[in-house]
Structures are given as structure tokens and as C-alpha cells.
C-alpha positions in Angstrom: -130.7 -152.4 162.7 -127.5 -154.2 162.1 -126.1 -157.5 163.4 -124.6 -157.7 166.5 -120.4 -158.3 166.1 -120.1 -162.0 167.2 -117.4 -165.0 167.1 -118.0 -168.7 167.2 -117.5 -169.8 170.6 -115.8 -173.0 169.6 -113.0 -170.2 168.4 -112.2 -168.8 171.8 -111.6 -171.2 173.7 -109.9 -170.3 177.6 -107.4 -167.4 177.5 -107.6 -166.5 174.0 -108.5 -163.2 172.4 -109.6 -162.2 169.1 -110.7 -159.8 166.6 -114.4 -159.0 166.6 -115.2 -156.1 164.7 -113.6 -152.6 166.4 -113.4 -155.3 169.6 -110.9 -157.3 171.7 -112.7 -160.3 172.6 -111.6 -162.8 175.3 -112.2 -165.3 177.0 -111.1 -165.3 180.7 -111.5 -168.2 182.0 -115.2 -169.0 181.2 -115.7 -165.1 181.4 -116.1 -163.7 178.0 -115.5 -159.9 178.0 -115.1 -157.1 174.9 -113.2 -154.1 175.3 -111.9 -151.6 172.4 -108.9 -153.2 170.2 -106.4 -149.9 170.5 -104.0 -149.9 173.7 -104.1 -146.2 175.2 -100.1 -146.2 174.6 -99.1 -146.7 171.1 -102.0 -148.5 169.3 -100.8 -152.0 169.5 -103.9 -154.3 168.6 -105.4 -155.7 171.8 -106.8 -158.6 169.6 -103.2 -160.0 169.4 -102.8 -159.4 172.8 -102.7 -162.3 175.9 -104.8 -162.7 179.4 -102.4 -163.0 182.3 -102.9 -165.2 185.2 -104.3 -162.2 187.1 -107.3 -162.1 184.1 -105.5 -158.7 182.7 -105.6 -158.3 179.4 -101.6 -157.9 178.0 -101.1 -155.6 175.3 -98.9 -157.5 172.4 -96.1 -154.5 172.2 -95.1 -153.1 175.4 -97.3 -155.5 178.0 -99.5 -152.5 179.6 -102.3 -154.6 181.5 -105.7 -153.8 181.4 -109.0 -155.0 183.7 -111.5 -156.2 181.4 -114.7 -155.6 183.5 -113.8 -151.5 183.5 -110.9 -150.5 180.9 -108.4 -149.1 183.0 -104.6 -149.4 182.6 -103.5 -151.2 185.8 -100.2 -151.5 184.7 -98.7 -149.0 182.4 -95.7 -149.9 179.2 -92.8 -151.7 179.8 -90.8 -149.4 176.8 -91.5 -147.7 173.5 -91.5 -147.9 170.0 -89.0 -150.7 169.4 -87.6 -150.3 172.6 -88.3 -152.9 175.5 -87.1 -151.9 179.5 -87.6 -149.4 182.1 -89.3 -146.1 181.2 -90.2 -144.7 184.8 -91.1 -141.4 184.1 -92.9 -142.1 180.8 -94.7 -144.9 182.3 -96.2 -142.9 185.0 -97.5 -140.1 182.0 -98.8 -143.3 180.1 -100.7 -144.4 182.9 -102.1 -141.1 183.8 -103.3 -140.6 180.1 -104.9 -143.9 180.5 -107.3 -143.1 183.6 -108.9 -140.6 181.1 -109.0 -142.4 178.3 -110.1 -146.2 179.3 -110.6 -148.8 176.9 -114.5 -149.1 176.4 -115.7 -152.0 177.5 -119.4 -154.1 176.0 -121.0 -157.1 177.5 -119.4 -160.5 175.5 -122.3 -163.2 176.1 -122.6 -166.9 174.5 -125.9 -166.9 172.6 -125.6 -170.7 171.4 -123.3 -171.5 169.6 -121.7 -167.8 169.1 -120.5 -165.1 172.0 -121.9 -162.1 170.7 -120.6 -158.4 171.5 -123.6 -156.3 173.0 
């Protein structure tokens, strides 16, 4: 059986999110969480990503939010490849993608010292 991925907690302190393994771990407030690290858009690493003050995990490229407790896009891209504005039509195809194909989500829990991906 192989170790569990896991993080020191002391490294994720409120509203941060890291790299644990193939995982976006964060910290929401007290509220650890893990989802998978590849936005449903472009690929952007969710690990470099920010929590909004709604909890929403924001990806790093083109700011699609997701809820952390179920994976789903509630807020599709704001642009694409280098480009940064208003893509209605593309948005809503993004978003509809995204209802299929959710971020999976894990249980993050603090085991002592660590928070360790279940």
C-alpha cells in the first residue's frame, strides 16, 4: 500500500493552495479540501491557483471558479490562450464541458502535524 499524498500543515496556511501530488490542495478558511490540479478549460495548474472570497477555487490563467466540496465549474473562463476579456459564446461551451467533466474531488484532513489527501 503506498503513502497517502500529504503537506505540512504549517505550509498551508488560510487561503493558500498547493501542489500535492496529482492534487490542488487548499485551505479555505480552516477547510482543507483536494480537488484534481488540471482546470477543465486549458490545463492551467489549479495548484497556482487562488480561493476567492466566495471559497471558489480561481484558476491561475483565465479565473474559471470552481466549488471545492463537488468539482463543478461555477464560473466558466474569462478568455483564451493569451487572450484575457469576454468570450460569451465560448464561455458557455466551456462551462457546459465542465458539468461532465468535474474536477475530482478527495477528502484533505489534518492528521497532526500534516493534512493528508484521502
Amino acid at each position: 500500500m503506498s503513502e497517502p499524498d500529504r503537506i505540512p500543515a504549517a505550509d498551508l496556511p488560510p487561503g493558500a493552495v498547493r501542489r500535492v501530488g496529482d492534487w490542488a490542495v487548499g485551505n479555505r478558511d480552516g477547510e482543507h479540501f483536494a480537488v484534481s490540479r488540471r482546470c477543465r478549460h486549458q490545463l492551467a495548474d489549479l495548484a497556482e491557483g487562488s480561493i476567492d472570497a466566495d471559497g471558489c477555487l480561481v484558476c491561475p490563467w483565465h479565473q474559471s471558479r470552481y466549488d471545492v466540496r463537488t468539482g463543478e465549474m461555477v464560473a466558466g473562463p474569462r478568455g483564451f490562450l493569451g487572450y484575457h476579456g469576454p468570450t460569451p459564446g465560448y464561455t458557455q461551451f466551456v462551462r457546459t464541458y465542465a458539468r461532465v467533466l468535474r474536477l475530482r474531488v478527495r477528502r484533505a484532513v489534518r492528521r497532526g502535524e500534516d493534512v493528508v489527501v484521502e
